[in-house]
DRENDO-1510 file (C-alpha; in Angstrom, 1 decimal, always signed):
<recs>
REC; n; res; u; v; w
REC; 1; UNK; -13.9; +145.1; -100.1 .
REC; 2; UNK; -13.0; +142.7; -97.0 .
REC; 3; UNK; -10.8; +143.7; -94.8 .
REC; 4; UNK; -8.1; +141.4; -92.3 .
REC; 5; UNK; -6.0; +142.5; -89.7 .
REC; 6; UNK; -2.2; +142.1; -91.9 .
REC; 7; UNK; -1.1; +140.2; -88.7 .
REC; 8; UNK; -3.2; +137.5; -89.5 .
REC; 9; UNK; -2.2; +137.0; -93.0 .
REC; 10; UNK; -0.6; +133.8; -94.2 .
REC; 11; UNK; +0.7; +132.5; -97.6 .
REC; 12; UNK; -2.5; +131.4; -98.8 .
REC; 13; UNK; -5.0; +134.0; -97.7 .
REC; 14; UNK; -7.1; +135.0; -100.7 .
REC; 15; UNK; -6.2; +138.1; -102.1 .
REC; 16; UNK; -8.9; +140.3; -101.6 .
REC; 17; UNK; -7.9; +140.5; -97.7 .
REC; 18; UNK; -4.7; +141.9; -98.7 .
REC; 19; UNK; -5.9; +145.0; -100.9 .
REC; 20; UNK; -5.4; +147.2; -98.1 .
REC; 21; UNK; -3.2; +145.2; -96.2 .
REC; 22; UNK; -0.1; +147.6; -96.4 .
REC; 23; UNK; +1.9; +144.8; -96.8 .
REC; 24; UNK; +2.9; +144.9; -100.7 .
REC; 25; UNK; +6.0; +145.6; -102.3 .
REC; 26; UNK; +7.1; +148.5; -104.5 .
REC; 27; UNK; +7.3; +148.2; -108.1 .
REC; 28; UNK; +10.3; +148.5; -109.4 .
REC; 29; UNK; +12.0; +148.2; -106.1 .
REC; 30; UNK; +14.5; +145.2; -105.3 .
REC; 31; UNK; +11.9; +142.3; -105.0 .
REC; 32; UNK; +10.1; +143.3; -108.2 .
REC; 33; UNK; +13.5; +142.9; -110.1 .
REC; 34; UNK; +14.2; +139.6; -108.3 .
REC; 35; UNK; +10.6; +138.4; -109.5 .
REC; 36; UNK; +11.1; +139.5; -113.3 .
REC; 37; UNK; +14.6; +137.6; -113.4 .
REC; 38; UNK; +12.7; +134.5; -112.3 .
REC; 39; UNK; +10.1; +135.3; -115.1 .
REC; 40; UNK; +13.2; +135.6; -117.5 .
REC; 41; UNK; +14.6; +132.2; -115.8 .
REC; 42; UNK; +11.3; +130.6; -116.5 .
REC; 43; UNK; +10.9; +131.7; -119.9 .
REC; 44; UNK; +14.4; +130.6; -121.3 .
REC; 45; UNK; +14.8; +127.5; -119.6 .
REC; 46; UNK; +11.6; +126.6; -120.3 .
REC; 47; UNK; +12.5; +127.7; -124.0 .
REC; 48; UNK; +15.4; +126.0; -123.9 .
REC; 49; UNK; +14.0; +122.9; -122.8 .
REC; 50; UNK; +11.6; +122.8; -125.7 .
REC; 51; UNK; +14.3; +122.7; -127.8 .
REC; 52; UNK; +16.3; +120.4; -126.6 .
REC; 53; UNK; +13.5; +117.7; -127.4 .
REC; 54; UNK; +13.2; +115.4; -130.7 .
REC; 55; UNK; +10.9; +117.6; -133.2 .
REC; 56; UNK; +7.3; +116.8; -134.6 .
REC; 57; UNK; +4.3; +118.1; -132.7 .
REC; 58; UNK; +2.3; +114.8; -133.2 .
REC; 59; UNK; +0.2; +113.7; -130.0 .
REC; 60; UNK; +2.4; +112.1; -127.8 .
REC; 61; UNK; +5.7; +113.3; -129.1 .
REC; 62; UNK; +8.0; +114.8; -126.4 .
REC; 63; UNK; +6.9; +118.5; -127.6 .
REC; 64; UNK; +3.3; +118.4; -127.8 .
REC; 65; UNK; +3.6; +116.9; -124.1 .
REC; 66; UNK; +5.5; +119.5; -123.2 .
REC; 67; UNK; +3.2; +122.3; -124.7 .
REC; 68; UNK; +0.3; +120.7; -123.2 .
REC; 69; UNK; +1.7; +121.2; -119.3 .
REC; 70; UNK; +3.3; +124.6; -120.3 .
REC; 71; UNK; -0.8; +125.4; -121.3 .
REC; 72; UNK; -2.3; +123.5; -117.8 .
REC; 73; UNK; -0.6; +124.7; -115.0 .
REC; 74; UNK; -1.3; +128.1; -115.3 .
REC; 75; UNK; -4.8; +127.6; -115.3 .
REC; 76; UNK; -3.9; +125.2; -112.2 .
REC; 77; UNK; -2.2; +128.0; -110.7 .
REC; 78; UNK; -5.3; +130.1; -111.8 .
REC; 79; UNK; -7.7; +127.6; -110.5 .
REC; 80; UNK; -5.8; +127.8; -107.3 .
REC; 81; UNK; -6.7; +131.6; -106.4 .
REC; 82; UNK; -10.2; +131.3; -107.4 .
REC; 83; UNK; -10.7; +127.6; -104.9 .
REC; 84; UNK; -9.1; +129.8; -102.4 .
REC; 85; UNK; -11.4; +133.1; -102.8 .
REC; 86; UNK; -14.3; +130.5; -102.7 .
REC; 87; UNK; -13.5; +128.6; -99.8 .
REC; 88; UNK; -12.8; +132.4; -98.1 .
REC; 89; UNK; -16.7; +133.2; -99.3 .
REC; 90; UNK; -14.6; +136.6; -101.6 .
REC; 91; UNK; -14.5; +135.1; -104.6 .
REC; 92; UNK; -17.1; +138.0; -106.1 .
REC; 93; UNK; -17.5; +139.1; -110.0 .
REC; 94; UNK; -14.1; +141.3; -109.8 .
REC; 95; UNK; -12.3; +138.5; -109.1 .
REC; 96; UNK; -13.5; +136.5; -112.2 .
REC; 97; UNK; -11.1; +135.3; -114.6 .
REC; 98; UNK; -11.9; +137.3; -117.2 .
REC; 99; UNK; -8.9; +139.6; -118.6 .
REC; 100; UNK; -7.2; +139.1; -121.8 .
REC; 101; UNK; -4.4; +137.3; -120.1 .
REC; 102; UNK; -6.9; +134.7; -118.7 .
REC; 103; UNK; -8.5; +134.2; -122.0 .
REC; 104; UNK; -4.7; +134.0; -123.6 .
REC; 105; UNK; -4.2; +131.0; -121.0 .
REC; 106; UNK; -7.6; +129.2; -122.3 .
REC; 107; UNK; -6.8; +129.8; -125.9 .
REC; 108; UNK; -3.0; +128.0; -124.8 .
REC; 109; UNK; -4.6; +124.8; -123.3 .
REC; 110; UNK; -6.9; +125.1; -126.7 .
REC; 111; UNK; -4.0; +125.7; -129.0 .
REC; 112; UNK; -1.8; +122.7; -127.5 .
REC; 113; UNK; -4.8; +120.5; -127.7 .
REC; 114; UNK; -5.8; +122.0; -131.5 .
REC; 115; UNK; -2.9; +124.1; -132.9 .
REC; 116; UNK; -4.4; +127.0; -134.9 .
REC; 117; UNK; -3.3; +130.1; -136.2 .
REC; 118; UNK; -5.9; +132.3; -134.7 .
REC; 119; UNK; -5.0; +130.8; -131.0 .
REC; 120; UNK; -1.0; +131.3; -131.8 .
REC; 121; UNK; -1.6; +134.5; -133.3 .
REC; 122; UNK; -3.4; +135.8; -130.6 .
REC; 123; UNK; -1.1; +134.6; -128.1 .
REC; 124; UNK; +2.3; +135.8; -130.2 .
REC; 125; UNK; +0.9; +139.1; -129.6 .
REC; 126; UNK; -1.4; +140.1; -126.9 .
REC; 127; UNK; -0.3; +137.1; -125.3 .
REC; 128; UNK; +2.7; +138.0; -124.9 .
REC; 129; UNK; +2.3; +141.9; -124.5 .
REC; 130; UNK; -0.1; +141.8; -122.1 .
REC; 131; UNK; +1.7; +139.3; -120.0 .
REC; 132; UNK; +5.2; +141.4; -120.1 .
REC; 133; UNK; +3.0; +144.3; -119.3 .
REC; 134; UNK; +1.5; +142.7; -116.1 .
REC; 135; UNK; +5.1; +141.5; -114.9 .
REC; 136; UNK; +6.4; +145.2; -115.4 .
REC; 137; UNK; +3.4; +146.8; -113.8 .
REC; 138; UNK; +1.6; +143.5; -111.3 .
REC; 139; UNK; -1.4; +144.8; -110.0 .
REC; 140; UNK; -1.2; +142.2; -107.3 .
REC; 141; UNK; +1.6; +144.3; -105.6 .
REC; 142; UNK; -0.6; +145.5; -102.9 .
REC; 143; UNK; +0.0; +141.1; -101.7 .
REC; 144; UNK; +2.9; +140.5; -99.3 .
REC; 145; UNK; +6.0; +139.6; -101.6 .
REC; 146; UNK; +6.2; +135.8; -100.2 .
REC; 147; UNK; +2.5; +134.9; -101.1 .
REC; 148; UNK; +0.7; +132.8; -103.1 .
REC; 149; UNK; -1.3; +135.4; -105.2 .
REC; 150; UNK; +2.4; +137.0; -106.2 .
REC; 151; UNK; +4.1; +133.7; -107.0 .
REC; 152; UNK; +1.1; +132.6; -109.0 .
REC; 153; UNK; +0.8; +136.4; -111.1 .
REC; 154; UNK; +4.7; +136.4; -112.0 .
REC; 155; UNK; +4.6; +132.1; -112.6 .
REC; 156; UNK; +1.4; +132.5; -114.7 .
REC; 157; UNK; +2.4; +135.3; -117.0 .
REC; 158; UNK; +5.6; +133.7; -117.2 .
REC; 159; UNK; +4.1; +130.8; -118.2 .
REC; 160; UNK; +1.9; +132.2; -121.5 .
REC; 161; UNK; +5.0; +134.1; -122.7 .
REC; 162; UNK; +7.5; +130.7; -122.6 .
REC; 163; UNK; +4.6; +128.7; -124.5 .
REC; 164; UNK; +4.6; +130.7; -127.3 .
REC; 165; UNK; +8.1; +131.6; -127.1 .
REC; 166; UNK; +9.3; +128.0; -127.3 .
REC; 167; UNK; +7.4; +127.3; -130.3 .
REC; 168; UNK; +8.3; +130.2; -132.0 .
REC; 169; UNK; +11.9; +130.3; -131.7 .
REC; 170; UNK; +12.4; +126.9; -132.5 .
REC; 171; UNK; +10.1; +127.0; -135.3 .
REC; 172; UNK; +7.0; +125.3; -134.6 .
REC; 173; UNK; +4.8; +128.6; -135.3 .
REC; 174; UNK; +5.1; +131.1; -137.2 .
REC; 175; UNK; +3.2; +134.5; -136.8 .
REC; 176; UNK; +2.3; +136.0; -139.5 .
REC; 177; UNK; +1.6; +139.6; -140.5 .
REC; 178; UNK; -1.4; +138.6; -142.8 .
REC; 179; UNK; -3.2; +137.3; -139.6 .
REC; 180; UNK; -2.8; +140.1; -137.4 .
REC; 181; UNK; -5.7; +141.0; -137.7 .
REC; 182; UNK; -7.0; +138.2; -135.3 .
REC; 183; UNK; -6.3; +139.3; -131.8 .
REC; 184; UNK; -7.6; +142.9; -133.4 .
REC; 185; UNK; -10.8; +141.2; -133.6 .
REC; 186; UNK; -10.9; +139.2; -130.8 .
REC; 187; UNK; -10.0; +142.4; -128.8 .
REC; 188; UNK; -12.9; +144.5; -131.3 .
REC; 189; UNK; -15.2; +142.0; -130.0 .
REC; 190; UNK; -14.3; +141.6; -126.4 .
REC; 191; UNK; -13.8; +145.1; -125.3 .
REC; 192; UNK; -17.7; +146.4; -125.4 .
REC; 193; UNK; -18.8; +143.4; -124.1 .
REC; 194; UNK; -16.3; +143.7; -120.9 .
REC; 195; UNK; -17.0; +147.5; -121.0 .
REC; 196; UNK; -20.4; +146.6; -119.8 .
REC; 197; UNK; -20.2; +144.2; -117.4 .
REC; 198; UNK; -18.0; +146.1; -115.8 .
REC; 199; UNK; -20.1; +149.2; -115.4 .
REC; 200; UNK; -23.3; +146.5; -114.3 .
REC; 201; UNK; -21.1; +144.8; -111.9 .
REC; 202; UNK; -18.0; +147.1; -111.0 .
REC; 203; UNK; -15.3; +145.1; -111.9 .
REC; 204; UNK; -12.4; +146.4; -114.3 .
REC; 205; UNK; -11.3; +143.6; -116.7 .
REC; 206; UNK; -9.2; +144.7; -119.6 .
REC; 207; UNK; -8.7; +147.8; -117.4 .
REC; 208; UNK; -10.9; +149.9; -119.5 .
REC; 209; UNK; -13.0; +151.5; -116.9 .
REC; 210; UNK; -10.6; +152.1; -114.7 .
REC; 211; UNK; -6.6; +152.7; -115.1 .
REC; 212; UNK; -4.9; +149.9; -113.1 .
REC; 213; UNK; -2.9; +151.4; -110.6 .
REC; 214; UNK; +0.7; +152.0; -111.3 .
REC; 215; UNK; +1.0; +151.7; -114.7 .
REC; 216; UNK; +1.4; +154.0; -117.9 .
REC; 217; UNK; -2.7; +154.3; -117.8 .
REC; 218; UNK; -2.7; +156.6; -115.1 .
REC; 219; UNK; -1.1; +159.2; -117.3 .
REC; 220; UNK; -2.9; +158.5; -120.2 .
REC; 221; UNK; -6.2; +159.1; -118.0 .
REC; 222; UNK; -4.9; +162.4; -116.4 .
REC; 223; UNK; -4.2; +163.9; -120.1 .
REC; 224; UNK; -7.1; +162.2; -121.9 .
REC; 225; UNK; -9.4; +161.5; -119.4 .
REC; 226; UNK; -12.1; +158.6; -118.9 .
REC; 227; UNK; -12.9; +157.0; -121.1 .
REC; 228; UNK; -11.0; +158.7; -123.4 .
REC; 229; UNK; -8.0; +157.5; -122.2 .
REC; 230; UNK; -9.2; +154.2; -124.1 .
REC; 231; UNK; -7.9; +155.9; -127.5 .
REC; 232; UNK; -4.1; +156.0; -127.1 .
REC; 233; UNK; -4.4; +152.4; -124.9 .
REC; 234; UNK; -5.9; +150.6; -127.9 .
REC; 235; UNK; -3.8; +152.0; -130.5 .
REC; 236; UNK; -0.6; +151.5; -128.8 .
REC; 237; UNK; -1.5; +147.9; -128.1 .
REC; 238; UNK; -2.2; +147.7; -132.1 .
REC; 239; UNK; +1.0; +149.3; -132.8 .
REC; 240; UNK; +2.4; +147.0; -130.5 .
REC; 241; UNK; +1.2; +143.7; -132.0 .
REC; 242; UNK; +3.3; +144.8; -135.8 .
REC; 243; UNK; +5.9; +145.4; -133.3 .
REC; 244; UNK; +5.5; +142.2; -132.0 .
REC; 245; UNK; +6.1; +140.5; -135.9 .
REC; 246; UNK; +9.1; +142.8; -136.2 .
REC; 247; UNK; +10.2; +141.0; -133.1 .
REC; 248; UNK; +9.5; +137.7; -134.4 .
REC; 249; UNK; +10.7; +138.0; -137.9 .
REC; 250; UNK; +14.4; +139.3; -136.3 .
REC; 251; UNK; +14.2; +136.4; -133.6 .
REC; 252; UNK; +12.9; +133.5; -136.4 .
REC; 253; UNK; +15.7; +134.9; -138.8 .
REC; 254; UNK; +18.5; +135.3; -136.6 .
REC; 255; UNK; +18.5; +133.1; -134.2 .
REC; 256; UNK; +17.4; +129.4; -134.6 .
REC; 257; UNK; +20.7; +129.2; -135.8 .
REC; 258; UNK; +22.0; +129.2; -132.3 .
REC; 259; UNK; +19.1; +128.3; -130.5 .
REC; 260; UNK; +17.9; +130.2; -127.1 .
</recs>
């Protein structure tokens, strides 16, 4: 891991300098709370917003605009990082954007280009469950609160919940219980595949070989152990996805008669 001396870290160093930095901030602590109510701020104004705009998801129309910059600038923002790391000669294979929450923002610019049910499925539940669970628990706390790596984690996961969130609530998708079985899959799929590169290169993507720091995995892994701690992870993120339709069905029910 590279090291810099914290005194000579700016906005924009790339974050692998600021691992061990010392200069993070505590989760849960005031400017974790500050950052989630901006993440709320985003998400309903940006759901708001959606609404407010003449219906019809036809190319061109103000809503499929709309969805189409909601789905590119978090892979801007993503883009970003990685032309920083580059530039810095530390953009190595851990750093790759490959965890679920980067695929969810690929299968967003895909869905607002091609709307489909197995990209809006996908993203109305591990979309949006694994980005509230990296704003609750950022593993990109060890950065200096006023950074770019922070601003981009909290504006990015922001970002894939208020896509789906906006078409939801005001109707232009509909998840449905039938299909979720597709981010099941796509997880089914992924998992072994990521499993393995990350024991050839040691990385961590989907945090499956190692519990990210600070979250609810670390106790998992001290009662189950590792791997083992894998078991309760995957079926609580299952449960969490019929959880997430439970969610919906209330939210599509109850309120688009007074609109977010």
């Amino acid at each position: 891991m590279p090291h810099m001396d914290p005194s000579n870290t700016t906005f924009f160093t790339a974050q692998p300098y600021m691992v061990d930095s010392g200069l993070g901030f505590p989760e849960f602590g005031l400017i974790h709370f500050l950052y989630m109510a901006y993440a709320i701020a985003v998400i309903v104004c940006l759901t708001k917003i959606y609404g407010r705009l003449p219906e019809g998801m036809k190319w061109g129309s103000p809503r499929r605009n709309m969805m189409i910059i909601v789905a590119i600038i978090p892979l801007c923002l993503l883009a970003s990082q990685d032309i920083i790391m580059a530039r810095a000669g530390v953009f190595g294979a851990q750093w790759w954007p490959l965890h679920s929450c980067n695929l969810c923002e690929y299968l967003g610019l895909f869905y607002a280009l091609y709307p489909n049910k197995f990209s809006g499925e996908t993203l109305s539940t591990l979309g949006v469950v694994g980005a509230a669970c990296a704003l609750l628990f950022p593993n990109w706390a060890y950065c200096p609160a006023w950074s770019w790596p922070v601003v981009c984690g909290f504006s990015e996961h922001s970002l894939i919940i208020a896509f789906i969130t906006m078409q939801i609530v005001h109707g232009d998708f509909t998840p449905r219980m039938r299909d979720v079985w597709m981010p099941i899959v796509l997880l089914l799929a992924y998992a072994p595949w990521a499993y393995s590169f990350n024991k050839a290169h040691d990385t961590n993507f989907l945090f499956i070989n190692t519990p990210s720091p600070g979250s609810p995995m670390v106790g998992l892994a001290e009662t189950f152990g590792n791997p083992g701690y894998i078991v309760p992870i995957a079926l609580a993120l299952f449960a969490s996805f019929f959880m997430m339709h439970a969610i919906w069905y209330f939210a599509c029910t109850k309120k688009r008669g007074n609109r977010i």
